[in-house]
mmCIF file of the N, C-alpha and C atoms, coordinates in Angstrom:
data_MODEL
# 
_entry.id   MODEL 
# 
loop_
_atom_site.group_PDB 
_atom_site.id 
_atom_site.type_symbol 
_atom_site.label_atom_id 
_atom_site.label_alt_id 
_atom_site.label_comp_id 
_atom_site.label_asym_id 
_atom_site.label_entity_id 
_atom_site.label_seq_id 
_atom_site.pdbx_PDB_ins_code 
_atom_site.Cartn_x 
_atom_site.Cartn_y 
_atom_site.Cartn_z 
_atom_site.occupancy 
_atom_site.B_iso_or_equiv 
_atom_site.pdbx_formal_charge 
_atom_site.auth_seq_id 
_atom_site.auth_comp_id 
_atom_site.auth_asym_id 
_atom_site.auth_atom_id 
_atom_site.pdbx_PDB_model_num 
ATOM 1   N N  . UNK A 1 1  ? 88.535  82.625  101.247 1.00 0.00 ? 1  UNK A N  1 
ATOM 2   C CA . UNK A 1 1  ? 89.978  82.749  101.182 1.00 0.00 ? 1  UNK A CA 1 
ATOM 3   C C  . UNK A 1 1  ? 90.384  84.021  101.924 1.00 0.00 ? 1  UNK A C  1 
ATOM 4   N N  . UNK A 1 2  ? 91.086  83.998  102.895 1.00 0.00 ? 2  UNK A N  1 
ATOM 5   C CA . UNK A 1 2  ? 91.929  85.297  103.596 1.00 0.00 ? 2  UNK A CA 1 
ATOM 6   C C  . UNK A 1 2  ? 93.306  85.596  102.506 1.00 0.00 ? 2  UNK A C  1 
ATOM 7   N N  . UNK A 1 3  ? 93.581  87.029  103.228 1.00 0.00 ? 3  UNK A N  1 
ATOM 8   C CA . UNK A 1 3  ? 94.422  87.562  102.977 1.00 0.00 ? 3  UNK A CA 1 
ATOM 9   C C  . UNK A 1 3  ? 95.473  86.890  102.614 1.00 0.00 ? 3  UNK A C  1 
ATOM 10  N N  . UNK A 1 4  ? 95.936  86.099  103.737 1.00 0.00 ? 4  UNK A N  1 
ATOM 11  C CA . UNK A 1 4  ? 96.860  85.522  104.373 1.00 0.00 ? 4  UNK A CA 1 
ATOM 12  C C  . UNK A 1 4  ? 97.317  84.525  102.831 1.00 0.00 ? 4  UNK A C  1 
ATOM 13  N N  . UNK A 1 5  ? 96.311  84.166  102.286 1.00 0.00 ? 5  UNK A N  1 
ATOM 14  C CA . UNK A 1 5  ? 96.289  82.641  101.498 1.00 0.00 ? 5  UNK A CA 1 
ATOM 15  C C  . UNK A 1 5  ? 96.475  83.260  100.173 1.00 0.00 ? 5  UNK A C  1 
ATOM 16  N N  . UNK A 1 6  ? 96.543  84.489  99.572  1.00 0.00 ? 6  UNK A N  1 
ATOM 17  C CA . UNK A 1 6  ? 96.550  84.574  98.401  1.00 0.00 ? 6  UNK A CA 1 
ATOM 18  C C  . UNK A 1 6  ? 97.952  85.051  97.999  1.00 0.00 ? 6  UNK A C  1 
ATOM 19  N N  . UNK A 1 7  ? 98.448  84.945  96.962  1.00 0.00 ? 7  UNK A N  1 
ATOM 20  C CA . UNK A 1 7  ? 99.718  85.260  96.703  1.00 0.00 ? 7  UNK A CA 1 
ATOM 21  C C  . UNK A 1 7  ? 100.081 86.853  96.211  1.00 0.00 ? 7  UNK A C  1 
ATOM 22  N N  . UNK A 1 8  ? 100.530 87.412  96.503  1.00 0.00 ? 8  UNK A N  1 
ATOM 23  C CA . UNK A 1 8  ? 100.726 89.189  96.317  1.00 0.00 ? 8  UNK A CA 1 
ATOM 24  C C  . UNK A 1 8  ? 101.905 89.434  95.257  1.00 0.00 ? 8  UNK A C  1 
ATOM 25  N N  . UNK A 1 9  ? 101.969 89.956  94.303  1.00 0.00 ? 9  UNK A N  1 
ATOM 26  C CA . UNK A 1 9  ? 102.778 90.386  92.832  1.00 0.00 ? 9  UNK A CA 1 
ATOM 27  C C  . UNK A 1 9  ? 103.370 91.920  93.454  1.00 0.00 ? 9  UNK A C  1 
ATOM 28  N N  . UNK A 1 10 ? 104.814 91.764  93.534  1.00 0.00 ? 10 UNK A N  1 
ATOM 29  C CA . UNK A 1 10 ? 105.454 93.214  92.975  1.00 0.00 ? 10 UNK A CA 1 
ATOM 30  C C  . UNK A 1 10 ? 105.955 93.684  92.350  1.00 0.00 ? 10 UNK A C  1 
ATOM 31  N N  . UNK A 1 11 ? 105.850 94.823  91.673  1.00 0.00 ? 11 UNK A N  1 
ATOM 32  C CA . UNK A 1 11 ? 106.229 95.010  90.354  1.00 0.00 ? 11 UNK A CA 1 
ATOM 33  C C  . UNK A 1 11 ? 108.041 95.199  90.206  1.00 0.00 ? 11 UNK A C  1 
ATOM 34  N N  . UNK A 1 12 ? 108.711 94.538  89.054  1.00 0.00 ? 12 UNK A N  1 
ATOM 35  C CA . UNK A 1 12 ? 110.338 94.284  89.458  1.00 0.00 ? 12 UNK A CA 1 
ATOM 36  C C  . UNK A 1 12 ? 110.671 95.453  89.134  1.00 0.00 ? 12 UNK A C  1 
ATOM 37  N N  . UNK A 1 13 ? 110.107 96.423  89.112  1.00 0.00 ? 13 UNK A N  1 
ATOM 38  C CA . UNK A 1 13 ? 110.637 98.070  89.165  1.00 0.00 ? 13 UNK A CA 1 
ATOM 39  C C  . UNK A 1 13 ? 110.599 98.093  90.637  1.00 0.00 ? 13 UNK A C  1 
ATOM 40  N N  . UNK A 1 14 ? 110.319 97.781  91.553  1.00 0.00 ? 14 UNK A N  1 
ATOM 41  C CA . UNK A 1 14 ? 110.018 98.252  92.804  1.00 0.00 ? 14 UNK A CA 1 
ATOM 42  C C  . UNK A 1 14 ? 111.527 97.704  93.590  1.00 0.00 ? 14 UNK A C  1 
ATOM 43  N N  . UNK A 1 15 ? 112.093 99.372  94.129  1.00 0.00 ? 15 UNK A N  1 
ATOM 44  C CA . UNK A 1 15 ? 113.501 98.807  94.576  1.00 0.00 ? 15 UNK A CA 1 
ATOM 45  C C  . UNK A 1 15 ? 113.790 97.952  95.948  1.00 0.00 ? 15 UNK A C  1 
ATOM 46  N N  . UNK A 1 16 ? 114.867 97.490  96.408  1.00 0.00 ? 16 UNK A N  1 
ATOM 47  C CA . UNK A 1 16 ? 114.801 96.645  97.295  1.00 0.00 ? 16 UNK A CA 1 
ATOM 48  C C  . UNK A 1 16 ? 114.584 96.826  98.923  1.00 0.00 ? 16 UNK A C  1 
ATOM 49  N N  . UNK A 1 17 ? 114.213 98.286  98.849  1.00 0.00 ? 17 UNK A N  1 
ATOM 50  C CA . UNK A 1 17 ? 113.193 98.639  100.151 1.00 0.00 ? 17 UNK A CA 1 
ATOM 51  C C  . UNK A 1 17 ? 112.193 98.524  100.166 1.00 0.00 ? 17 UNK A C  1 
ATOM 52  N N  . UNK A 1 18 ? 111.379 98.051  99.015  1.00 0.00 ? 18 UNK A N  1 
ATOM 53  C CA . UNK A 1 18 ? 109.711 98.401  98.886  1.00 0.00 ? 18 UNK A CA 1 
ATOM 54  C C  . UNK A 1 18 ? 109.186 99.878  98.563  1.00 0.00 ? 18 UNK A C  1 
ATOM 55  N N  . UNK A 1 19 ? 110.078 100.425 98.655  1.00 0.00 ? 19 UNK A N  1 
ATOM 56  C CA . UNK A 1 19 ? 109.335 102.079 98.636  1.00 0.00 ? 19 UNK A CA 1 
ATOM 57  C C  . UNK A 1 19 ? 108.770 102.025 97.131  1.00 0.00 ? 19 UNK A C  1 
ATOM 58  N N  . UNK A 1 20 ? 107.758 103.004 97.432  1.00 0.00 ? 20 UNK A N  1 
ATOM 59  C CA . UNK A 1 20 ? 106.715 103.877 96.221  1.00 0.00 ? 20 UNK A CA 1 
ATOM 60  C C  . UNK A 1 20 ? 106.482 102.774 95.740  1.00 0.00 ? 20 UNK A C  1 
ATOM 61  N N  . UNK A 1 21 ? 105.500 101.205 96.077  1.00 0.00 ? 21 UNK A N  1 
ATOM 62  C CA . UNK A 1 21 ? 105.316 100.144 95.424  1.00 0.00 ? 21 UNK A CA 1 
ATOM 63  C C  . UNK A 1 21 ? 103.648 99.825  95.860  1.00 0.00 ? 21 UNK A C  1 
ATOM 64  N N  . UNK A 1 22 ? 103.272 99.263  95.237  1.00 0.00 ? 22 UNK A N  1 
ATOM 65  C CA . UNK A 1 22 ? 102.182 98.460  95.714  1.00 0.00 ? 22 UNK A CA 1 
ATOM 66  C C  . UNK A 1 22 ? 101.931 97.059  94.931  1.00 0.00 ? 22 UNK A C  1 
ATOM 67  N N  . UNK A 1 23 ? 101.053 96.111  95.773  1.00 0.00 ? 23 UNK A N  1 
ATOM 68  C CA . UNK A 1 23 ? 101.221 94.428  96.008  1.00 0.00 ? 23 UNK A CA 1 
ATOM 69  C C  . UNK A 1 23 ? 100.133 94.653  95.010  1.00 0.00 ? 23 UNK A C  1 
ATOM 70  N N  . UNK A 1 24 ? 99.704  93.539  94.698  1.00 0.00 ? 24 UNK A N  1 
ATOM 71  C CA . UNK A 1 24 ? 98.385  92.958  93.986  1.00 0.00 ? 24 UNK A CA 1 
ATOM 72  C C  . UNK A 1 24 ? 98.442  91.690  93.724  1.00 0.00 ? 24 UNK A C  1 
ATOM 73  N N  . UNK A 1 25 ? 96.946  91.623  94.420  1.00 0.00 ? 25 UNK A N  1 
ATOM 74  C CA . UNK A 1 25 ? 97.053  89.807  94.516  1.00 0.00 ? 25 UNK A CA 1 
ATOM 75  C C  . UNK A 1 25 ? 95.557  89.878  93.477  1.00 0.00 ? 25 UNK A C  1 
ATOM 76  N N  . UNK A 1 26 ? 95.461  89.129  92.942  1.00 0.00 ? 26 UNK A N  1 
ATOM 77  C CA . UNK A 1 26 ? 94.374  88.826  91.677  1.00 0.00 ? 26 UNK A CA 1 
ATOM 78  C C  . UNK A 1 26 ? 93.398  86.937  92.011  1.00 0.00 ? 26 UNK A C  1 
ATOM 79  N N  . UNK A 1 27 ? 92.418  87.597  92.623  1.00 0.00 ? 27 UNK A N  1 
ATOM 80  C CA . UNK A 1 27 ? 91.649  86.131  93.077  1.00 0.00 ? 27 UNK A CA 1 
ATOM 81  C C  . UNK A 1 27 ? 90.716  86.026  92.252  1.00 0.00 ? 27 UNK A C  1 
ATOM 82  N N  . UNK A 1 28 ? 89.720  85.051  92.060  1.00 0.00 ? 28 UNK A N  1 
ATOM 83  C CA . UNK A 1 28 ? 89.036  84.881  91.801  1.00 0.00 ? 28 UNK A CA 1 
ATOM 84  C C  . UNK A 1 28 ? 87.845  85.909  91.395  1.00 0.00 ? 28 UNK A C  1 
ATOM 85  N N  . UNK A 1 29 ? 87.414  86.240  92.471  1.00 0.00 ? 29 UNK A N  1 
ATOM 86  C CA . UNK A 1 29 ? 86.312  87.151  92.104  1.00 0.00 ? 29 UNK A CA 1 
ATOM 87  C C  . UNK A 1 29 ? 86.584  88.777  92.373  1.00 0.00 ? 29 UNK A C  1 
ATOM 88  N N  . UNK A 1 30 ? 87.998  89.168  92.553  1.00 0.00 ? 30 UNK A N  1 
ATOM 89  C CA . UNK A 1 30 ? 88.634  90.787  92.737  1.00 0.00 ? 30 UNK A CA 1 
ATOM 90  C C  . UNK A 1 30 ? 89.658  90.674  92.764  1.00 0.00 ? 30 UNK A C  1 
ATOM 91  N N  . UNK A 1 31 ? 90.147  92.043  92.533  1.00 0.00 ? 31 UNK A N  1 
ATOM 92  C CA . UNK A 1 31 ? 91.636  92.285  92.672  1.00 0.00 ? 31 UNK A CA 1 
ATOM 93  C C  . UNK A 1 31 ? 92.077  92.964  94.088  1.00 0.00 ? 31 UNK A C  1 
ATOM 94  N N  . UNK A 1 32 ? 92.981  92.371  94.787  1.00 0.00 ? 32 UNK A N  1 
ATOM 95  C CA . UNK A 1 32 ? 93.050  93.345  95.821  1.00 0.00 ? 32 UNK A CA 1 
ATOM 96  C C  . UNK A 1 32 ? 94.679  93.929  95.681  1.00 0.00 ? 32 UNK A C  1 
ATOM 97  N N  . UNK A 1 33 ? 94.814  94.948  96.481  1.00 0.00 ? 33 UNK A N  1 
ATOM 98  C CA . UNK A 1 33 ? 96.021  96.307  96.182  1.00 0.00 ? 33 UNK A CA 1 
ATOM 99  C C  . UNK A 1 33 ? 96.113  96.452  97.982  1.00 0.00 ? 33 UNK A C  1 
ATOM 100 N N  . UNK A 1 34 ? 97.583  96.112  97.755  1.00 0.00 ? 34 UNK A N  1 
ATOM 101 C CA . UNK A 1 34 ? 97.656  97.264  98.958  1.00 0.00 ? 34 UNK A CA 1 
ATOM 102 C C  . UNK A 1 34 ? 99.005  97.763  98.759  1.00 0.00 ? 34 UNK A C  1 
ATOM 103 N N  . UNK A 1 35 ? 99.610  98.630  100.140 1.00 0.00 ? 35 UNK A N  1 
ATOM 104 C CA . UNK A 1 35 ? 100.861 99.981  99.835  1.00 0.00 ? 35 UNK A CA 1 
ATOM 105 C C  . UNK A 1 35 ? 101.710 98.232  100.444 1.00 0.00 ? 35 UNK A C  1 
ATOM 106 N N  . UNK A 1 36 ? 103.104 98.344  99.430  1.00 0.00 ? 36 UNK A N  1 
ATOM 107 C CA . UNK A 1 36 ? 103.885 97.452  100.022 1.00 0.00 ? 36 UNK A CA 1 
ATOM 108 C C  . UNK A 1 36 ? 104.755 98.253  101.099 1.00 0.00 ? 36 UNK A C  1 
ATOM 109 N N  . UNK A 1 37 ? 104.812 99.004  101.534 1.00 0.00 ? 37 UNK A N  1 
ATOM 110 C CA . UNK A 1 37 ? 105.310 99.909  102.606 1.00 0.00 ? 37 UNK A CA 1 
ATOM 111 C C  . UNK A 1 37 ? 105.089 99.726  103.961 1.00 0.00 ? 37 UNK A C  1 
ATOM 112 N N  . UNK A 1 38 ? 103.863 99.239  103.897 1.00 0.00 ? 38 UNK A N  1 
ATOM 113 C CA . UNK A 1 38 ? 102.971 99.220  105.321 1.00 0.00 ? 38 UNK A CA 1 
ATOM 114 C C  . UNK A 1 38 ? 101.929 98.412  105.151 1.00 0.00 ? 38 UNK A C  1 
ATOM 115 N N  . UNK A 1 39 ? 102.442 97.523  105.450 1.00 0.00 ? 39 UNK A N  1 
ATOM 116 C CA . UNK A 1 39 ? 101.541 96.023  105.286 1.00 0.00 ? 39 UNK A CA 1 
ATOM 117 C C  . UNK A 1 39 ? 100.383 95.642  106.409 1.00 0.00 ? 39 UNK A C  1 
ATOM 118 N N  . UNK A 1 40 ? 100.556 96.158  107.587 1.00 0.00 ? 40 UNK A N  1 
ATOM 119 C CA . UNK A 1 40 ? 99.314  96.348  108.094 1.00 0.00 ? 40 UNK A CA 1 
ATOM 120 C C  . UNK A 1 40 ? 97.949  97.368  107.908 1.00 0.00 ? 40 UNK A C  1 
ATOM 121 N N  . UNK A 1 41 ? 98.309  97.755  106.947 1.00 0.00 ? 41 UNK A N  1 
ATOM 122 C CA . UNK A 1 41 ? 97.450  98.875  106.432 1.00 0.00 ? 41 UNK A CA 1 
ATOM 123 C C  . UNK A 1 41 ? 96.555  97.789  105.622 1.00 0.00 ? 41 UNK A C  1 
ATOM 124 N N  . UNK A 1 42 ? 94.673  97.900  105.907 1.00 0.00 ? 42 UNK A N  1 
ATOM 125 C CA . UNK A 1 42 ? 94.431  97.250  105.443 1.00 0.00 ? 42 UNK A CA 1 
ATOM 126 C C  . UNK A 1 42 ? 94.179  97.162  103.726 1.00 0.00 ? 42 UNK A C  1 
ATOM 127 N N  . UNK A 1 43 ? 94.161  96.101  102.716 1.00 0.00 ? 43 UNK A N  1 
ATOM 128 C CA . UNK A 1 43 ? 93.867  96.432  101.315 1.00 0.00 ? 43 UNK A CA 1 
ATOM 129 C C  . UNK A 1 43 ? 92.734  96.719  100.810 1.00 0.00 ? 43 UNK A C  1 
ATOM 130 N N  . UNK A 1 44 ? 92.541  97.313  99.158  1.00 0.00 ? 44 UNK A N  1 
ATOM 131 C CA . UNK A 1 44 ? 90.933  97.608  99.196  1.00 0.00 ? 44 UNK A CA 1 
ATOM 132 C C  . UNK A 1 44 ? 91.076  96.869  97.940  1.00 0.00 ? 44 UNK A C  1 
ATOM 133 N N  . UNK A 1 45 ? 90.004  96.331  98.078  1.00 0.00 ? 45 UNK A N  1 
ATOM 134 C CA . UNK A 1 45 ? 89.638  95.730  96.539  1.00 0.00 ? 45 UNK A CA 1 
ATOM 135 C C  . UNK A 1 45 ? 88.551  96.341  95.380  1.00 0.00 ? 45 UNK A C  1 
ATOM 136 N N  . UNK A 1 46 ? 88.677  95.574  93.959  1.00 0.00 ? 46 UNK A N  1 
ATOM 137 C CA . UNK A 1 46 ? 88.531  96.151  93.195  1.00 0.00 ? 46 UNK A CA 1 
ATOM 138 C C  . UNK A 1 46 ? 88.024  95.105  92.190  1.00 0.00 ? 46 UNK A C  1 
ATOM 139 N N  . UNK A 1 47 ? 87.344  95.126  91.143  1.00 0.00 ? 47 UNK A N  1 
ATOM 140 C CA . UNK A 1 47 ? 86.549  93.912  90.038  1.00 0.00 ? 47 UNK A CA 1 
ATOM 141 C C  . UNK A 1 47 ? 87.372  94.171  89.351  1.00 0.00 ? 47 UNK A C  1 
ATOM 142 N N  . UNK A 1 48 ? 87.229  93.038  88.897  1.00 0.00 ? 48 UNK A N  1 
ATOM 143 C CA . UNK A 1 48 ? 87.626  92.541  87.273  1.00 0.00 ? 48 UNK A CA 1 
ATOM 144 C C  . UNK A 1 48 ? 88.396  93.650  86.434  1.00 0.00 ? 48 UNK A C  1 
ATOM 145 N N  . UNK A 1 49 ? 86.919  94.342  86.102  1.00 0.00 ? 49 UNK A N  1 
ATOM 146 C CA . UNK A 1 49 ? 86.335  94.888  84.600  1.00 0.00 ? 49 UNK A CA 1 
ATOM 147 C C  . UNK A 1 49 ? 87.140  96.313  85.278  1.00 0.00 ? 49 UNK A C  1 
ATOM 148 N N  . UNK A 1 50 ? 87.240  96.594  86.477  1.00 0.00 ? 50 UNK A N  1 
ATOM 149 C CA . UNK A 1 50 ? 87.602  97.902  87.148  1.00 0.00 ? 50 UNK A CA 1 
ATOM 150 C C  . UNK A 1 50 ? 89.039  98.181  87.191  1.00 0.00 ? 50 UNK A C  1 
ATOM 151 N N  . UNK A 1 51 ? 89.746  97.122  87.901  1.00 0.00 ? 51 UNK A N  1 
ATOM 152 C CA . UNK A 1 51 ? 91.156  97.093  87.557  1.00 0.00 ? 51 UNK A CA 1 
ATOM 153 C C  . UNK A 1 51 ? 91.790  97.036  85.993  1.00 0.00 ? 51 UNK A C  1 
ATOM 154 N N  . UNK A 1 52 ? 90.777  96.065  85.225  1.00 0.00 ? 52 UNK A N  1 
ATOM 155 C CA . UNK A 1 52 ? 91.453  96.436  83.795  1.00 0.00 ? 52 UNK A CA 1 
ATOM 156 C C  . UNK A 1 52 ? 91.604  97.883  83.140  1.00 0.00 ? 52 UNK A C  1 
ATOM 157 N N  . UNK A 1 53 ? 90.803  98.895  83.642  1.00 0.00 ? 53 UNK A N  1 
ATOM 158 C CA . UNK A 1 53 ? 90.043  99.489  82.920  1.00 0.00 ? 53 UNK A CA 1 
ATOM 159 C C  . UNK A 1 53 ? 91.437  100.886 83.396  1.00 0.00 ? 53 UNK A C  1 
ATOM 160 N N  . UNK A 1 54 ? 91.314  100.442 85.083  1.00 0.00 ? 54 UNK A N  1 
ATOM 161 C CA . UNK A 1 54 ? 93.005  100.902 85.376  1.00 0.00 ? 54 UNK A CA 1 
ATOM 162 C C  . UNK A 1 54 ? 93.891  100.782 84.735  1.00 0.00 ? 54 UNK A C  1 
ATOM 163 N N  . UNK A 1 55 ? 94.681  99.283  84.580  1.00 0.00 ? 55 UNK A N  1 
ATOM 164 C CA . UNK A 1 55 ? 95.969  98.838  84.148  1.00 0.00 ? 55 UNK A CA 1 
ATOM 165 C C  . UNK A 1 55 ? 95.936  99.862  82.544  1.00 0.00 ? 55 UNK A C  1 
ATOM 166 N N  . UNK A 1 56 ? 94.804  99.603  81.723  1.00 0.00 ? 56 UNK A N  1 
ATOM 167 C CA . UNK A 1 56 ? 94.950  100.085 80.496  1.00 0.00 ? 56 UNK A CA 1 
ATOM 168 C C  . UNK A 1 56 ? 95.109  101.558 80.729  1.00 0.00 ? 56 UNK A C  1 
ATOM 169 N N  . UNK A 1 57 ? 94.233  102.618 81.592  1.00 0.00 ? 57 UNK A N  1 
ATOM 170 C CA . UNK A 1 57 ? 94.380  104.221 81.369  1.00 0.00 ? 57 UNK A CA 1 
ATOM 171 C C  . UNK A 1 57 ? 95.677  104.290 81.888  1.00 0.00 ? 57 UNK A C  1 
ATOM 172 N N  . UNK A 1 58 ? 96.657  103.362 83.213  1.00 0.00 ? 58 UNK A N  1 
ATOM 173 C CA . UNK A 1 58 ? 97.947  103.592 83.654  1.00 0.00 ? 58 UNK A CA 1 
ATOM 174 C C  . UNK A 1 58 ? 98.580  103.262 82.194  1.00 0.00 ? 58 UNK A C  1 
ATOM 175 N N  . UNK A 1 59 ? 98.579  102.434 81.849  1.00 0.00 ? 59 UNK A N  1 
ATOM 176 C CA . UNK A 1 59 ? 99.905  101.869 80.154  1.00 0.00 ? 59 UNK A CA 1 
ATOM 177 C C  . UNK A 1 59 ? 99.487  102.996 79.463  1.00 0.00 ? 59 UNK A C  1 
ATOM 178 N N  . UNK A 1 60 ? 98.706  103.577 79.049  1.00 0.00 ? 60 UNK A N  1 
ATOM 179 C CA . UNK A 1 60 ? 97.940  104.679 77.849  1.00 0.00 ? 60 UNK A CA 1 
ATOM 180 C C  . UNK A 1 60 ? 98.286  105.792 78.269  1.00 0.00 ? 60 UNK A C  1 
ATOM 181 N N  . UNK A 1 61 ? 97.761  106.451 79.158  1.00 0.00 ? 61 UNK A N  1 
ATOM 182 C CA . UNK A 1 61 ? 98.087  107.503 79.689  1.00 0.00 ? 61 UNK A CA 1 
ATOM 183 C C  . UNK A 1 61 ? 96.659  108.461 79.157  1.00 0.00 ? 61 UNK A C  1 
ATOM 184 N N  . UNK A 1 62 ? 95.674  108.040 79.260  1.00 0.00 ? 62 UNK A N  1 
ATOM 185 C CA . UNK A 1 62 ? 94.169  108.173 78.683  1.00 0.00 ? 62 UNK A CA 1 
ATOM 186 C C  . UNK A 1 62 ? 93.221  107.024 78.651  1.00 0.00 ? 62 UNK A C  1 
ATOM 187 N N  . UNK A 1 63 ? 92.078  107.702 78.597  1.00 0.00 ? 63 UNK A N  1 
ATOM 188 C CA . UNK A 1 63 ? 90.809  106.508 78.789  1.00 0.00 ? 63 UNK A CA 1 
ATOM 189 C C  . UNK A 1 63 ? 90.789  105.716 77.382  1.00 0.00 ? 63 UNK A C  1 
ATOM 190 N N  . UNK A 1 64 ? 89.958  104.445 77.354  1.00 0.00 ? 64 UNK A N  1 
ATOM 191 C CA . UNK A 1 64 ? 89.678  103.817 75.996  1.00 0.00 ? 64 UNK A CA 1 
ATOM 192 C C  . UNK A 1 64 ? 88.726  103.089 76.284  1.00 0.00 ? 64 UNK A C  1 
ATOM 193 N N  . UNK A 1 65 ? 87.587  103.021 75.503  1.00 0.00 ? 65 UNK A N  1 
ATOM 194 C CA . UNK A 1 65 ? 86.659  102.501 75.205  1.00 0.00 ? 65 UNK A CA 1 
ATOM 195 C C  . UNK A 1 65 ? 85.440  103.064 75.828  1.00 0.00 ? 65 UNK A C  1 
ATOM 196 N N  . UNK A 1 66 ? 84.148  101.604 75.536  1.00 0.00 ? 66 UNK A N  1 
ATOM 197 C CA . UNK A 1 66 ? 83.000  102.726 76.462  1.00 0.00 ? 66 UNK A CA 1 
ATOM 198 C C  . UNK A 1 66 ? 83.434  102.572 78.089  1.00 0.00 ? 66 UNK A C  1 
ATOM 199 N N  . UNK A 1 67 ? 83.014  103.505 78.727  1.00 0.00 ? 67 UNK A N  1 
ATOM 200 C CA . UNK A 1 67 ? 82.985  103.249 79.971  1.00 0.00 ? 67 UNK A CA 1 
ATOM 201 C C  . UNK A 1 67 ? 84.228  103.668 80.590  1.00 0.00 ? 67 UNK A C  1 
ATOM 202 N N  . UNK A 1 68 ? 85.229  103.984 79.813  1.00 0.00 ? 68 UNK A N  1 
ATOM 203 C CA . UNK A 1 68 ? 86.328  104.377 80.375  1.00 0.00 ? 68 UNK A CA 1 
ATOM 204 C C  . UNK A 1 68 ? 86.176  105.458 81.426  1.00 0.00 ? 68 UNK A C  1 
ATOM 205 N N  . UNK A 1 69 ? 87.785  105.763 82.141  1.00 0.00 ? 69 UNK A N  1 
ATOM 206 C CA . UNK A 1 69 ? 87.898  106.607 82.863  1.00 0.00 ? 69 UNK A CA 1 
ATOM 207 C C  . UNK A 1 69 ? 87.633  107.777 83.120  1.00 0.00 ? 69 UNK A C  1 
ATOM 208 N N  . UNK A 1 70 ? 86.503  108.497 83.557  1.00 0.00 ? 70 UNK A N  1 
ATOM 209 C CA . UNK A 1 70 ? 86.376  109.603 82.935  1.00 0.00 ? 70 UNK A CA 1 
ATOM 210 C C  . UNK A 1 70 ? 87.633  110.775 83.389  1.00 0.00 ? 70 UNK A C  1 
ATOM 211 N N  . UNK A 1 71 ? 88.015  111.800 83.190  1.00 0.00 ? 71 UNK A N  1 
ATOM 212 C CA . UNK A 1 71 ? 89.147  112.762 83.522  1.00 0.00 ? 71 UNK A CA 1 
ATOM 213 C C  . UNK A 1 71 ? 88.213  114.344 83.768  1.00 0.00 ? 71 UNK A C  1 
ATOM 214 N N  . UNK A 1 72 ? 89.220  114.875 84.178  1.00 0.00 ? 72 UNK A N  1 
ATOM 215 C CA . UNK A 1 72 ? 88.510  115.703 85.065  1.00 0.00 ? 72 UNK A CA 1 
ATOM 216 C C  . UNK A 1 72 ? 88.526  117.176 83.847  1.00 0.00 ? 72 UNK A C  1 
ATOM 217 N N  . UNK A 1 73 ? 87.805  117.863 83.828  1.00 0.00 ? 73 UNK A N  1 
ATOM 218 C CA . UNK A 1 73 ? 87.963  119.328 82.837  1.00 0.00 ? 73 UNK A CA 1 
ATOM 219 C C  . UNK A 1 73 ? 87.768  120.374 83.448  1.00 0.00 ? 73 UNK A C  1 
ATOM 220 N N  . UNK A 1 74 ? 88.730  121.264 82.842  1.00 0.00 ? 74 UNK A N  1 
ATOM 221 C CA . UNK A 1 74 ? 88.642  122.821 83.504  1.00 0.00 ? 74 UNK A CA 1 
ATOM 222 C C  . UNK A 1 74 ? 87.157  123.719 83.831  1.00 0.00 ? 74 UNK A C  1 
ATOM 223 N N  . UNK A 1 75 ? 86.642  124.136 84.600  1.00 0.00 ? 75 UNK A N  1 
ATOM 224 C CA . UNK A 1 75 ? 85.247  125.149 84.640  1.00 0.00 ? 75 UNK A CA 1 
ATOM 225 C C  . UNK A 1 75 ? 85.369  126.123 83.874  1.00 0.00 ? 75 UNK A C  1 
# 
């Protein structure tokens, strides 16, 4: 499956220029992301278990569970 063929999600916060947005199309076996700004820019993809692990530390605002996100600490 190309690019071309998968369907891309924007989030309805995203105003009607596209600015500060990004696409996500959710296939089968990854998630792919790209800047809705600049659409020839190519996208990078991402698993399953990886993007969830995103969506949840973005809604939370902190890691959860095993394996979570790790965050960075002062020296």
């Amino acid at each position: 499956m190309s690019m071309s063929e998968i369907y891309w999600y924007k989030s309805s916060y995203s105003t009607a220029q596209g600015d500060n947005c990004i696409e996500v199309a959710v296939a089968q076996q990854a998630v792919h992301v790209r800047d809705s700004k600049d659409l020839a820019r190519p996208a990078f993809t991402v698993g399953h278990e990886g993007w969830g692990r995103f969506v949840s530390y973005a809604a939370h605002g902190r890691a959860r569970g095993a394996g979570s996100v790790p965050t960075a600490s002062p020296n």
